[in-house]
Structures are given as structure tokens and as C-alpha cells.
C-alpha positions as MATLAB code, in Angstrom:
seq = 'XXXXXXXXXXXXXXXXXXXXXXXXXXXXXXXXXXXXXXXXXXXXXXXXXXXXXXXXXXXXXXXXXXXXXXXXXXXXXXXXXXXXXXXXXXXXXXXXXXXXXXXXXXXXXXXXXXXXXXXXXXXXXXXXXXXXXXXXXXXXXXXXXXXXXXXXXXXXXXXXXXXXXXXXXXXXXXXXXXXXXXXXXXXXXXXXXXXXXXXXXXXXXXXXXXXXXXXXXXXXXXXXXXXXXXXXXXXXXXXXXXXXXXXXXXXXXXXXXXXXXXXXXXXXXXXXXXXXXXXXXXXXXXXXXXXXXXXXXXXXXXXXXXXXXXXXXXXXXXXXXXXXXXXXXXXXXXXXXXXXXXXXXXXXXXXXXXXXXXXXXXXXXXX';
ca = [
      47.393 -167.955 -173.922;
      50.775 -166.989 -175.139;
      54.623 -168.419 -173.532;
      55.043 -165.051 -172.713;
      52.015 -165.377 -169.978;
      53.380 -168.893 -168.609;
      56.820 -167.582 -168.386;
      58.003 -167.522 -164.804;
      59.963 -164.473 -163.445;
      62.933 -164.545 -160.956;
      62.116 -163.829 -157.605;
      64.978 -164.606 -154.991;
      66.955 -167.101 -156.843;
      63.677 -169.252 -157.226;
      60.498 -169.006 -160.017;
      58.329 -166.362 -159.163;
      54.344 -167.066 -159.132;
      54.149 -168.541 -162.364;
      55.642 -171.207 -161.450;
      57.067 -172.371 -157.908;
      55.043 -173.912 -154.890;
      52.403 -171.930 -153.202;
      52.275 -169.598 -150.443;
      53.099 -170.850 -147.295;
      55.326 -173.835 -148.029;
      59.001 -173.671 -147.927;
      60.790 -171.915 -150.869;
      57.483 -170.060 -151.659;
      57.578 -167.230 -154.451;
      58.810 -164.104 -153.012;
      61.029 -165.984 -149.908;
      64.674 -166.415 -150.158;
      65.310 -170.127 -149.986;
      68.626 -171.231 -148.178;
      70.999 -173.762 -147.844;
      73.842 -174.165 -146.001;
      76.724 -174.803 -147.938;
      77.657 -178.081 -146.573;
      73.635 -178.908 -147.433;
      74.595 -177.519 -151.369;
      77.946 -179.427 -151.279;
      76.248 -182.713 -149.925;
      73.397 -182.226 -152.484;
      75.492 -181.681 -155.777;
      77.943 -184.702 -154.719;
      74.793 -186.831 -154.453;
      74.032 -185.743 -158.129;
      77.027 -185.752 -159.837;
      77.939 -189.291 -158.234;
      74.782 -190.075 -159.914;
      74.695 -188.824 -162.733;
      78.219 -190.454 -163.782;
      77.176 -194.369 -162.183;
      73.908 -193.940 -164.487;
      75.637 -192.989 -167.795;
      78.425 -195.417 -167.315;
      76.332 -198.053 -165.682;
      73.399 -198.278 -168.075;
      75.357 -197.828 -171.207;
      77.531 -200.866 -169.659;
      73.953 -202.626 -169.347;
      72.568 -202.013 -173.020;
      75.783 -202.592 -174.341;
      76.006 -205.637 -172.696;
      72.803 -207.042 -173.701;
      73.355 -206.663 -177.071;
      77.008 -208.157 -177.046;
      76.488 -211.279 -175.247;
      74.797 -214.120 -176.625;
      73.380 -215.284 -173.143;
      71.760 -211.807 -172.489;
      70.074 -211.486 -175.683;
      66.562 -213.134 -174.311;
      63.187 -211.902 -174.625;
      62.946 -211.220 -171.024;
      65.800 -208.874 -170.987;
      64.282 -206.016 -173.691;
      62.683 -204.600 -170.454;
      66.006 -204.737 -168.753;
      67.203 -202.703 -171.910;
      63.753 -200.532 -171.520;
      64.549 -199.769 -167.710;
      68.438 -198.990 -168.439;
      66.788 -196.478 -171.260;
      64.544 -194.920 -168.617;
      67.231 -194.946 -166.081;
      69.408 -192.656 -168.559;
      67.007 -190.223 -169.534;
      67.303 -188.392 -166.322;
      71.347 -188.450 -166.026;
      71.350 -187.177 -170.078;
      68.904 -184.019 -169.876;
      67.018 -182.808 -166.144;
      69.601 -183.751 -163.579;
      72.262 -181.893 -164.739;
      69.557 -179.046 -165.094;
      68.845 -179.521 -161.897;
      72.599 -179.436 -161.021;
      73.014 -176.088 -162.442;
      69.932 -175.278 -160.032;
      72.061 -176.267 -157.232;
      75.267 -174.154 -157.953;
      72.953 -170.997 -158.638;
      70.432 -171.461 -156.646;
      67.856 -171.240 -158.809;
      66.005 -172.106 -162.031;
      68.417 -170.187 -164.843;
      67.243 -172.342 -167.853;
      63.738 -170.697 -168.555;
      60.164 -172.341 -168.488;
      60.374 -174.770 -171.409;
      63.286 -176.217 -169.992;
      61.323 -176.531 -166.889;
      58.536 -178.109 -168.245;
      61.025 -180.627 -170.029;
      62.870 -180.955 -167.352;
      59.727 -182.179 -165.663;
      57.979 -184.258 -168.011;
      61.347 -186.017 -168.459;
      61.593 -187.159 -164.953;
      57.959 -188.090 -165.288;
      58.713 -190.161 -167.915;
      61.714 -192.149 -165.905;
      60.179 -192.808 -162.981;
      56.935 -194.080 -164.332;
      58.785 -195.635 -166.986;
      60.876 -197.259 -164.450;
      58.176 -198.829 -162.291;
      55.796 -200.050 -165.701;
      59.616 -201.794 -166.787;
      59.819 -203.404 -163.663;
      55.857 -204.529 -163.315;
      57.245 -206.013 -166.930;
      59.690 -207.670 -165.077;
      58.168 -209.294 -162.713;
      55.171 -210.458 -164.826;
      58.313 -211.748 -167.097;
      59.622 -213.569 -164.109;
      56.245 -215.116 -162.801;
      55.443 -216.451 -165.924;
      58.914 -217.917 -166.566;
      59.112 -219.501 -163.262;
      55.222 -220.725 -162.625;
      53.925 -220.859 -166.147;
      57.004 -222.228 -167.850;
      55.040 -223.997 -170.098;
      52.991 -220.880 -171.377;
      56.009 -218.616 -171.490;
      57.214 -219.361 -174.733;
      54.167 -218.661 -176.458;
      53.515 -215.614 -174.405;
      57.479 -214.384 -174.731;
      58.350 -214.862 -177.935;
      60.518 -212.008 -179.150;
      57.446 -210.749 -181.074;
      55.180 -210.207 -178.093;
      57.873 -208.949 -175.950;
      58.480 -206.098 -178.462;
      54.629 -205.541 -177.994;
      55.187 -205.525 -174.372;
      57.718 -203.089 -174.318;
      55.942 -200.668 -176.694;
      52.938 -200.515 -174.636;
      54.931 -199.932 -171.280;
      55.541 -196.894 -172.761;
      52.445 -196.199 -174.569;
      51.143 -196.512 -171.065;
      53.897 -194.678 -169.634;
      53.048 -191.527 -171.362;
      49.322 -191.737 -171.349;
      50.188 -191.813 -167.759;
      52.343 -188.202 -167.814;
      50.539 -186.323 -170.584;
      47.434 -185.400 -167.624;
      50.646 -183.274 -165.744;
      50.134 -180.668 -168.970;
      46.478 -180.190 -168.273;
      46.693 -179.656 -164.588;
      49.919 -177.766 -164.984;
      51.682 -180.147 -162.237;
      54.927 -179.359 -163.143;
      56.508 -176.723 -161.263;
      59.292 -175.547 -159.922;
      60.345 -175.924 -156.011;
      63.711 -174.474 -154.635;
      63.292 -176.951 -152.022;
      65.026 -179.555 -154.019;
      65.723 -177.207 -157.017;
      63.662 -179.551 -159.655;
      60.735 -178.898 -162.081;
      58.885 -181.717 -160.977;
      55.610 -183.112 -160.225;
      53.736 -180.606 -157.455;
      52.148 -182.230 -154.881;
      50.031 -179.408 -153.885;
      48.298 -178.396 -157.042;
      45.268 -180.416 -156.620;
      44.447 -183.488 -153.344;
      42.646 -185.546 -155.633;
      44.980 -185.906 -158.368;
      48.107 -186.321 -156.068;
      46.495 -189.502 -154.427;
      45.615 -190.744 -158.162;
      48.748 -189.960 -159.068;
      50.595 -192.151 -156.145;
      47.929 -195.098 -156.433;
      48.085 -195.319 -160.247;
      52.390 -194.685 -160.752;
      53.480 -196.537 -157.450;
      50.886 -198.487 -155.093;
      49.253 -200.223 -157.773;
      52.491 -201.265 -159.673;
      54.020 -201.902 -156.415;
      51.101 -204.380 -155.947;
      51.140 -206.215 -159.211;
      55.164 -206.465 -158.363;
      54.436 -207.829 -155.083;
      52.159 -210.259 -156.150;
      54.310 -212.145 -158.777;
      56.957 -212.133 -156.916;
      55.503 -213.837 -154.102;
      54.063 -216.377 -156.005;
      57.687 -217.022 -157.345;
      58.868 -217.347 -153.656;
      56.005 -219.926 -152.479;
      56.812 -221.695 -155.706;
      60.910 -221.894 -154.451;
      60.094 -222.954 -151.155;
      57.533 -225.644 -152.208;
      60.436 -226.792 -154.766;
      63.103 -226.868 -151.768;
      60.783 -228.746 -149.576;
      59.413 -231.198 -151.808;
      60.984 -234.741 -151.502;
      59.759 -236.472 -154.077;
      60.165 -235.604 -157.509;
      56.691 -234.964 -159.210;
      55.244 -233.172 -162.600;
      55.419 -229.990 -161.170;
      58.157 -227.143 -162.686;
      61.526 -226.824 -161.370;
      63.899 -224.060 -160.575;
      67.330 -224.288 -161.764;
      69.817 -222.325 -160.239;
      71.132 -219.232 -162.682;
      66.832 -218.311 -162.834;
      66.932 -218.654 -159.228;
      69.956 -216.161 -159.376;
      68.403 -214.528 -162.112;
      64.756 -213.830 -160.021;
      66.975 -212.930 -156.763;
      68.527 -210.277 -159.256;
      65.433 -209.074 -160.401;
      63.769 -208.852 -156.931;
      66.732 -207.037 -155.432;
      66.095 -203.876 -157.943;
      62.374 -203.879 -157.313;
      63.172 -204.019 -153.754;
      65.558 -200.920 -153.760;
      63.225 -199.231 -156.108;
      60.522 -199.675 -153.714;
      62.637 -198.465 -150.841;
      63.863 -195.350 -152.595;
      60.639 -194.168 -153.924;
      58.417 -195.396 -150.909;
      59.233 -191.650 -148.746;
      58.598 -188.944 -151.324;
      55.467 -191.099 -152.709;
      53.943 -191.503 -148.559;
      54.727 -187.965 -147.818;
      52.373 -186.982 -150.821;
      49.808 -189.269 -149.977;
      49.905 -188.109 -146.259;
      50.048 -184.047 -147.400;
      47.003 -185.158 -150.037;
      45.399 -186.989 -147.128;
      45.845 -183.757 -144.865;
      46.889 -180.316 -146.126;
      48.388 -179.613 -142.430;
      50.693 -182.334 -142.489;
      53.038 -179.907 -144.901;
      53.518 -177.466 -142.214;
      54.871 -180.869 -139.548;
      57.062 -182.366 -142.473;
      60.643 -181.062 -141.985;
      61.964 -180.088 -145.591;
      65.240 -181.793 -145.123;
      62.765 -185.372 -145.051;
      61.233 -183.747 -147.985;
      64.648 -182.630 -149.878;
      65.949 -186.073 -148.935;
      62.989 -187.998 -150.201;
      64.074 -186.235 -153.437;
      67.233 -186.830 -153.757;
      67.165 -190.765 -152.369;
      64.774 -191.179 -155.473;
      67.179 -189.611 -157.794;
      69.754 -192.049 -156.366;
      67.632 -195.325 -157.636;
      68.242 -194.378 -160.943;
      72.088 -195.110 -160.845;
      71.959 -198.784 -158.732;
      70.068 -201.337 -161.203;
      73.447 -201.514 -163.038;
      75.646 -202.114 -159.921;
      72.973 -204.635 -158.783;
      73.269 -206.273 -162.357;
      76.839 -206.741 -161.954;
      77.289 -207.824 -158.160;
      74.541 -211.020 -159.057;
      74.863 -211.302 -162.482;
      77.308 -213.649 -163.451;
      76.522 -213.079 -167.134;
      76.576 -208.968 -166.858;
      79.489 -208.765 -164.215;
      81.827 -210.577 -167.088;
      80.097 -208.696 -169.910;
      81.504 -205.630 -168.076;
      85.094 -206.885 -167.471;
      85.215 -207.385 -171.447;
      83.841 -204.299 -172.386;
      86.037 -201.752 -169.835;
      89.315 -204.200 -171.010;
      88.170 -203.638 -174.827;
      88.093 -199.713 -173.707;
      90.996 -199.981 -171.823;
      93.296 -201.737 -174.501;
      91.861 -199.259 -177.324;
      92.791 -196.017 -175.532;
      96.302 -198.277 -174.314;
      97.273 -198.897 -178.058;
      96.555 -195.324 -178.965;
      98.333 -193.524 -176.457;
     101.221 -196.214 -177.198;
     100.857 -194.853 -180.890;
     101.017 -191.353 -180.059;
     103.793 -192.382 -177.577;
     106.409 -193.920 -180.175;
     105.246 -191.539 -182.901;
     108.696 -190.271 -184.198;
     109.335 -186.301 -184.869;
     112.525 -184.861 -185.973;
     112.191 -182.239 -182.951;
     111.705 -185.012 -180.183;
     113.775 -188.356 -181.175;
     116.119 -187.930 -184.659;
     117.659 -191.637 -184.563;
     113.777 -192.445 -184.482;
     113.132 -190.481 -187.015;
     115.680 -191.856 -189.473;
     115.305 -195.307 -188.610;
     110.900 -194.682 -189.792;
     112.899 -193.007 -193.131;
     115.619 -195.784 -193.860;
     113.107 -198.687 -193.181;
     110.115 -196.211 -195.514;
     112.961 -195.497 -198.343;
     113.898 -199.388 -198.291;
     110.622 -200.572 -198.971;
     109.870 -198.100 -201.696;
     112.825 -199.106 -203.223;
     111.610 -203.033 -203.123;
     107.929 -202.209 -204.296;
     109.489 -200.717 -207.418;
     112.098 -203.532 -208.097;
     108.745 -206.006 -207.523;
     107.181 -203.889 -210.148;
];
């Protein structure tokens, strides 16, 4: 079958049939889908305030990592890996789906669509493997110290991090065969629809969130029994203890998997629910549904804020690379300020000429 079949036509702002939800949801092919303006203004605010705390805020995070000595561990490639995932989406499909906003509707064509939409795919699920890396990290750091150099060693953490996203896309790649990704005017994205088949929606939520949520869950609150049993215990013993920058570290850690869980948890139960029962769709307003979107879109921006309100280590890594910035651009527009031109300052000018002509004149007496 040729692009030209697959290519979606324009039908009220939104996709047409080839590619938009079905009949009788909201923002259907053929309906006109509207917002009100405060709705649009609200929405694109969201996204642009989101799109500029992710590119600024992650770059600040890789950069970070590999400038300070103290950051450079073996646990922190998948904080490097999740900053990566994080920045996919602000680089390419949200300011796709920005223009989607201001026109309401898809201008960009099907393969940017279908980009769009397996690029999303890719952060989120590439987000949630990262921080099941994480957490395993953590656990074994914390209650299997004495395993976790063997098991961490820079070597095996590269390993790691490859197969996240090995996994990762083995994960997306089923979206092309069920053609999944679609368009909805609801919240103006290609993205993952919910409707096109029960069985694989529920897969889809137990396999990219439940599960990893799980896993997550599990290590971490091994990590908390293990703190409390430290905190209680009176007498010192054999068993590991916690000092406090991994404490700090874990609490750091736990605090992005929490708001990850948080901002994810809606959009992921109202599929589950719709997969559970079609007629839920009808009794799910769509500004829960639009929201749902849009909250999710917002995690992406907030693991580099976290990092640097209880990071010691990353919050100071950020003051020296903004004053580094800051004194670059400072020098340089200091340059271009004292910069003489005949036009603008003449006793500048001849001052840069005398002091130029003098030390021509004592190069060539040198010589």
C-alpha cells in the first residue's frame, strides 16, 4: 500500500478518516472540534513553559554530569539517559503539537504524524524503563552495597543503559503494526490511540506503566524499611549503613518517580477504564481527558528542577554553568561595547591607532 493511501485529508481543522479517532468520540473526523480561546491560550502556555524548562533544564543536567567530578558515577548514565528522553519531546513533537494548537489542526502531513508519535512513544517509555534503572540502581546501592560494585561497574552500566532502550523500542515498534498512532484534535497530538484495539490498550498500560510502576515500587520500599531499621537500630551491628548525601541522593530519586507516577497515573487509568468498558468514553469529560494529556507533557520538564532543589551537587553545577554563560555573553557585549569606530567615538579611535602605530614601531626596532 502506497503513502498516498495512508495520507490523511483535512476535514475541519482535524485529520480526516485516515487518521483521527473514531466516530462518536470527541473531535471525530468530519466534526468541528472547538476550544475556547482562553482553553487554546491556557493550553499553548502549558507547552511553551515546557518546552523551554526541558531544553534548558536537561541540557543543564547532561552538562552537568559530565562537568563535575562528583556526578560522573555509574549510577548517574541513566540520569543522563532520562534527561535524553526527557528532551526528545521538547526538540521535535511538542512544538509540532504547538503549531497544532495555534491552527487548530494537524498542518505537518502524516509522516510527521507518525514521527511525531513514535517520538513521544519513545520518551515516555523511555522515561519510565530509565527510572525502573534507577531504582534498581538505588536498591542495589543501598541494600546490596556489597554486590554493587561488581554489578555497577561503568561497563555493565553502559550495558544497562543500552538495553533500556533496546527494550524501549521493542516496546514502541508493535504501534506500526496496529497503526496506534493517530491523530486526536482533542489534545492536538499524534499519539498513542486508545481506541484502536481493548486488548492491546490494557497490554499497553500493564507492560509501559503498571508493571514498571511495580518494579519501582518495590525497590524503593525495600530502601525505606532498610532507613527505618537503620534509624531505629541502637546498637551498631554488621549490617549496611546509610550515609546522609545517598539518603539525599535516594529522597532525590524517589521524588521524580513519585511525580512521574502522579503525572502519568490519569491518562494511563482513563485508558485502562475505556479498555475495561467502551461506554466509559461517552461519561469521561474531555477536559479530564485533554488535561490528562497535557499534565503528562508537563513531567517531562520537572526532573531537572527536582535535581536542583535536592541536589546539592547539581544545584551548584548549575550556578557555575549559567555564571560561565553569563560572564561569556558579559565580556562580549563589553567587547562590542568599547569597540572604537571613527563614526561613534574619534578620541577612541586615535588612542587604538597611537597605542597600534607605537607598538609597530617597537616590534621593528626589536627586530
Amino acid at each position: 500500500m502506497s503513502l498516498e493511501d495512508h495520507e490523511p485529508t483535512m476535514v475541519g481543522g482535524t485529520l480526516g478518516p485516515g487518521n483521527s479517532t473514531p466516530a462518536g468520540e470527541e473531535g471525530a473526523p468530519g466534526q468541528q472540534h472547538q476550544s475556547f480561546p482562553w482553553v487554546v491560550t491556557l493550553l499553548a502556555g502549558v507547552l511553551i513553559t515546557t518546552i523551554v524548562v526541558d531544553v534548558i533544564g536537561n541540557l543543564l543536567v547532561i552538562v552537568s554530569v559530565f562537568r563535575n567530578r562528583k556526578l560522573r558515577k555509574a549510577g548517574n548514565a541513566f540520569v543522563v539517559s532520562l534527561a535524553l528522553a526527557d528532551l526528545v519531546v521538547a526538540i521535535y513533537p511538542y512544538p509540532l503539537v504547538l503549531t497544532a494548537i495555534f491552527h487548530d489542526g494537524w498542518i505537518a502531513g502524516y509522516i510527521h504524524c507518525q514521527i511525531s508519535g513514535f517520538l513521544m512513544g519513545l520518551s515516555v517509555i523511555g522515561s519510565i524503563f530509565n527510572i525502573t534503572g534507577i531504582a534498581i540502581n538505588r536498591y542495589c546501592y543501598i541494600c546490596h552495597s556489597l554486590k554493587y560494585d561488581k554489578l555497577f561497574s561503568n561497563s555493565n552500566t553502559m550495558c544497562y543503559v543500552v538495553l533500556v532502550w533496546a527494550l524501549t523500542i521493542l516496546a514502541i515498534v508493535p504501534n506500526w503494526f496496529v497503526e496506534s498512532l493517530q491523530y486526536d484534535p482533542r489534545v492536538y497530538s499524534c499519539t498513542f490511540a486508545q481506541s484502536v484495539s481493548s486488548l492491546y490498550t490494557i497490554t499497553v498500560v500493564v507492560v509501559h506503566f503498571i508493571l514498571p510502576i511495580g518494579i519501582v515500587t518495590y525497590c524503593y520500599l525495600r530502601i525505606w524499611i532498610l532507613v527505618i531499621q537503620v534509624r531505629r537500630r541502637v546498637k551498631p551491628d554488621s549490617r549496611p549503613k546509610i550515609k546522609p548525601h545517598d539518603l539525599r541522593n535516594f529522597l532525590t530519586m524517589f521524588v521524580v518517580f513519585v511525580l512521574f507516577a502522579v503525572c502519568w497515573a490519569p491518562l494511563n487509568l482513563i485508558g485502562l477504564a475505556v479498555a475495561l468498558d467502551s461506554r466509559l468514553s461517552r461519561a469521561i469529560p474531555e477536559w479530564l481527558f485533554t488535561a490528562s494529556y497535557f499534565m503528562a507533557y508537563f513531567n517531562s520538564c520537572l526532573n531537572a528542577v527536582v535535581y536542583g532543589v535536592l541536589n546539592h551537587n547539581f544545584r551548584k553545577e548549575y550556578k557555575r554553568i549559567v555564571l560561565i554563560i553569563f560572564k561569556k555573553y558579559k565580556n562580549k557585549a563589553i567587547q562590542l561595547h568599547w569597540k572604537p569606530t571613527l563614526n561613534e567615538n574619534v578620541p577612541a579611535f586615535l588612542s587604538y591607532a597611537v597605542l597600534h602605530i607605537a607598538v609597530e614601531n617597537v616590534s621593528s626596532e626589536c627586530l
